[in-house]
C-alpha positions as CSV (number, residue, x, y, z in Angstrom):
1,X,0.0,0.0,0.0
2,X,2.9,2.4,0.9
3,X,4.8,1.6,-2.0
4,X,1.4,2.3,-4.5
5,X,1.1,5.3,-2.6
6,X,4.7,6.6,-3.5
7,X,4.4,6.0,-6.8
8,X,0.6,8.0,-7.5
9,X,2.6,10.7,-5.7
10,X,5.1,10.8,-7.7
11,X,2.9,10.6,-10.7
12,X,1.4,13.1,-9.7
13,X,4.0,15.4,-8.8
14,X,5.9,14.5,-11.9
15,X,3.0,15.9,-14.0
16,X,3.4,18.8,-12.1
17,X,6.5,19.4,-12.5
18,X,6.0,18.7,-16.4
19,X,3.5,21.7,-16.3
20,X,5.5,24.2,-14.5
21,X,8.9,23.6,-16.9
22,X,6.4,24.1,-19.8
23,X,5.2,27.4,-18.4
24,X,8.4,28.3,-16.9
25,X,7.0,29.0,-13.2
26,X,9.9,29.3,-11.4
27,X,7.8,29.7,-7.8
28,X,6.5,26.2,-8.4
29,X,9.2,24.2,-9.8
30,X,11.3,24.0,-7.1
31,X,9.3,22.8,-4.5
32,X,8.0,20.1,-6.7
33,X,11.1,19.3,-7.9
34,X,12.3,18.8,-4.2
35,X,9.1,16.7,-3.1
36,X,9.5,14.3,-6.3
37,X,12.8,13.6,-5.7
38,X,12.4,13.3,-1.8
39,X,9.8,10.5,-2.7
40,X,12.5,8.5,-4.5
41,X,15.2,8.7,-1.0
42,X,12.2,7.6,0.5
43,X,11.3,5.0,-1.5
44,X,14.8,3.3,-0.8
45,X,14.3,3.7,3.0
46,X,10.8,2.0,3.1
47,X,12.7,-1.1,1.4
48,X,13.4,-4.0,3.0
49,X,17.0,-4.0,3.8
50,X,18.4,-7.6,3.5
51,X,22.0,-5.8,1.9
52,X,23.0,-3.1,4.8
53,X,26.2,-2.3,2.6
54,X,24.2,-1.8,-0.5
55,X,21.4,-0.2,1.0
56,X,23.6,2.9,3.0
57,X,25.5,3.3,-0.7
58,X,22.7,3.3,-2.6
59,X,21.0,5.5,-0.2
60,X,24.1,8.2,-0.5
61,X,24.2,8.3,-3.9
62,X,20.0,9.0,-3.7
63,X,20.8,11.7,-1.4
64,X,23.5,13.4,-3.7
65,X,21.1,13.2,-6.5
66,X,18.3,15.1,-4.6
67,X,20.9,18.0,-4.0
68,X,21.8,18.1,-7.7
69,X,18.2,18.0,-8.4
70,X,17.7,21.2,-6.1
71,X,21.0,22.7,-8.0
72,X,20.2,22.0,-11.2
73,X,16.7,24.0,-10.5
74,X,18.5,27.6,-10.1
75,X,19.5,30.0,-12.4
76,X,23.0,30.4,-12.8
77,X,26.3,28.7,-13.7
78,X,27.4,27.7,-10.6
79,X,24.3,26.4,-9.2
80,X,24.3,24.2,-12.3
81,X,28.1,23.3,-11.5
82,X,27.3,22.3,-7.9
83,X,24.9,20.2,-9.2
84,X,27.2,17.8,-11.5
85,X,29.0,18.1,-8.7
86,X,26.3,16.6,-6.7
87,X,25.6,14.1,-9.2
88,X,28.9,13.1,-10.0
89,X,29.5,12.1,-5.9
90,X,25.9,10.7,-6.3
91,X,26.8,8.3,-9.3
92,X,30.6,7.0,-7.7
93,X,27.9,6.1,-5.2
94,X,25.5,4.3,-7.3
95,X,29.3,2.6,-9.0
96,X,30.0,1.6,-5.7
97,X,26.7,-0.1,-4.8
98,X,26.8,-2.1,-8.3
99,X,30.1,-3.0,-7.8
100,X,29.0,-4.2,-4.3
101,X,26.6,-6.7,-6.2
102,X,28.6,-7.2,-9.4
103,X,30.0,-10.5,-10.6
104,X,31.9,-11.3,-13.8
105,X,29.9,-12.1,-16.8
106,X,30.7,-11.8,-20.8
107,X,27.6,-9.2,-20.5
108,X,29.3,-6.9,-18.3
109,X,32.5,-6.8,-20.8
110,X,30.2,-6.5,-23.7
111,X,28.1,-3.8,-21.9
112,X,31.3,-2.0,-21.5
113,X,32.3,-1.4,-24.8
114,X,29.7,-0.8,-25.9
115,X,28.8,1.8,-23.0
116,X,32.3,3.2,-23.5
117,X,31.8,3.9,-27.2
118,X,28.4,5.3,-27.0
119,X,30.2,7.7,-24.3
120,X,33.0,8.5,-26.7
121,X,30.5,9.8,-29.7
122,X,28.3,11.9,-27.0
123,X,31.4,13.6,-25.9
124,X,32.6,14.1,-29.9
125,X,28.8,15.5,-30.2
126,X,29.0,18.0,-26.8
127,X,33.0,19.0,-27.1
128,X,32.1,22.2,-29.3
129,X,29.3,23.6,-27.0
130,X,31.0,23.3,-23.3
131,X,33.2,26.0,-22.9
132,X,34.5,26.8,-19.7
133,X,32.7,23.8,-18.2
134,X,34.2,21.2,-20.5
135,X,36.8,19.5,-17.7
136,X,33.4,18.6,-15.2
137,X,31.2,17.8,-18.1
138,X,34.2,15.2,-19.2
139,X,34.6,14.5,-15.8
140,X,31.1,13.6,-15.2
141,X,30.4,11.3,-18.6
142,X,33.5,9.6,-17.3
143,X,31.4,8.5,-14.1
144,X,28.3,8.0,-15.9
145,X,29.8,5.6,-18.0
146,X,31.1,3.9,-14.9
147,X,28.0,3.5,-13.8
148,X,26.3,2.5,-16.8
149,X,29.0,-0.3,-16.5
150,X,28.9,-1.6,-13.5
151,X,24.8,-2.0,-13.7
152,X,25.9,-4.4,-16.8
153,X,28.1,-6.2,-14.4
154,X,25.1,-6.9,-11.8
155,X,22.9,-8.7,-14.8
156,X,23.4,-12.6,-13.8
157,X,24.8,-11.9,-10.5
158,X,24.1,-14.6,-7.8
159,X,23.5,-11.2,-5.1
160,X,20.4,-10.3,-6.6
161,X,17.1,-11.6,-7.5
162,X,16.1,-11.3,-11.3
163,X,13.5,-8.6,-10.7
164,X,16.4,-7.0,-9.0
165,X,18.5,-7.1,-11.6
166,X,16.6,-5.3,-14.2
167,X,15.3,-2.8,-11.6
168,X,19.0,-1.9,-11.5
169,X,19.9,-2.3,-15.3
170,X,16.8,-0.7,-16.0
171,X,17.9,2.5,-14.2
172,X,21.1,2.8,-14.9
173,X,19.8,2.8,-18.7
174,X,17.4,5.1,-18.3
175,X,19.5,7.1,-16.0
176,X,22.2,7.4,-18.5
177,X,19.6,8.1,-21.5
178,X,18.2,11.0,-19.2
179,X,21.7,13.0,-18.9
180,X,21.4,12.9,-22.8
181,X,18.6,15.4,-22.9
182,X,19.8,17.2,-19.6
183,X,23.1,18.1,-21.6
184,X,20.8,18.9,-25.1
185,X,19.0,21.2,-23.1
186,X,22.1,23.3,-21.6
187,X,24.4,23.2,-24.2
188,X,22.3,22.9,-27.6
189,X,18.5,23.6,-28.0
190,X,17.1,24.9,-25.1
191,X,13.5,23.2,-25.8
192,X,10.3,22.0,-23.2
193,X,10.8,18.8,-25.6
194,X,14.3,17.7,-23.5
195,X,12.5,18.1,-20.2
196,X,9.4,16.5,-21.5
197,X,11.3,13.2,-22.2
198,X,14.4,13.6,-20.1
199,X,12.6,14.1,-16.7
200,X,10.1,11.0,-16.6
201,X,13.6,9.2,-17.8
202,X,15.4,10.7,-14.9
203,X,12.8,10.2,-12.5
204,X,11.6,6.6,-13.6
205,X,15.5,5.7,-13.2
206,X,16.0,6.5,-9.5
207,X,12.6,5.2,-8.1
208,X,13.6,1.8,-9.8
209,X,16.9,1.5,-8.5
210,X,15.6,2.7,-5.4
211,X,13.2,0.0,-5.1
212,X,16.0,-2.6,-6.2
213,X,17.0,-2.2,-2.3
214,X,14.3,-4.7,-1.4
215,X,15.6,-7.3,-4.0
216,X,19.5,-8.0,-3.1
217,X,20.4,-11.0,-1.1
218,X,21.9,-10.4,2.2
C-alpha cells in the first residue's frame, strides 16, 4: 500500500513538475522538484534491507542526487556546477553499490564497450558547445559511463534476484539516457521537448533503482 502510494505521488508530482517547466513557473518548480525527488530517497528507505552495505551506498548516492536536483533548479552557472558536482558524488555512489553486487559475466565486458563507445560519440557531439565547463562535463560522462558499467556487471549476478537485476539495469539505462537530454538542453537547444522526455527518464531511473534495495540477497 505504501509503496502504490509513493508512486501515485510521484505521478502526480511529476505531471506537475512537467506543467511548471512548460510554463516556466519558477515559484512552483522547485518545491515540486524537491518533493518528487524526496519521494524517491524515501522509496529506498521504506525497502526491505536484506543488503546493509548496499542499501547505505545506494542510499548516498540518492541523497546526492536530490541535492543536484535542487541545484540544477536555479539559475546560474554555478548552481548548475554544484549540481554535477552533486551528481557526479551521487553516481561514484550508485558505482560503488553495483560493484558491491557485481560478478563477472561476458555481458558486463560487452556492456562496456559498448557503454564506452556510445560515451565517446556523445562527448565528440557535446565537445564544441561546453566551454568553460568542458573539464566537469568530461569528468562527469566519465562517471556516468562507470555507472552504466557496473549496472551491466550486476545482470546474472548470484547477489540479486532477477527482478532486482533489471530494476537496476533498467535505471542505470534510463538514467544514463536521461543526462542525454539534460546536456541537449544546456548546451544545444534549449527546448520543453528535453525536459518533456528527459525528466520522466530521470525520475523513472532513480525510483527503480531505489526500489531494487528490497531485491538483493543479504
Amino acid at each position: 500500500m505504501t509503496t502504490m502510494a509513493i508512486i501515485v505521488a510521484g505521478v502526480v508530482l511529476l505531471c506537475g513538475l512537467l506543467l511548471f517547466e512548460k510554463s516556466s513557473s519558477p515559484r512552483g518548480l522547485l518545491p515540486t522538484k524537491t518533493a518528487l525527488s524526496s519521494l524517491f530517497v524515501l522509496c529506498a528507505v521504506l525497502q526491505p534491507r536484506p543488503d546493509r552495505t548496499y542499501f547505505l551506498m545506494l542510499a548516498i548516492a540518492l541523497v546526492c542526487c536530490l541535492a543536484g536536483d535542487i541545484l540544477l533548479a536555479l539559475p546560474g552557472d554555478k548552481p548548475f556546477l554544484l549540481g554535477l558536482v552533486a551528481f557526479l558524488v551521487g553516481h561514484l555512489g550508485y558505482v560503488a553499490a553495483f560493484l558491491h553486487l557485481a560478478e563477472p559475466s561476458p555481458w558486463g565486458w560487452v556492456g562496456t564497450v559498448v557503454t564506452a563507445g556510445t560515451s565517446g560519440g556523445i562527448y565528440v557531439w557535446l565537445r564544441p558547445h561546453l566551454g568553460k565547463l568542458h573539464v566537469p562535463v568530461v569528468f562527469y560522462i566519465i562517471v556516468i559511463t562507470c555507472m552504466l558499467s557496473t549496472a551491466w556487471f550486476v545482470l546474472g549476478s548470484s547477489r540479486v534476484a532477477p527482478g532486482g537485476q533489471a530494476m537496476i539495469f533498467t535505471g542505470a539505462v534510463f538514467f544514463y539516457s536521461s543526462d542525454l537530454f539534460v546536456a541537449r538542453d544546456r548546451f544545444l537547444e534549449n527546448l520543453f521537448v528535453n525536459r518533456l522526455l528527459g525528466l520522466p527518464l530521470y525520475y523513472t531511473a532513480q525510483y527503480t533503482i531505489a526500489f531494487s534495495v528490497g531485491f538483493v540477497a543479504p
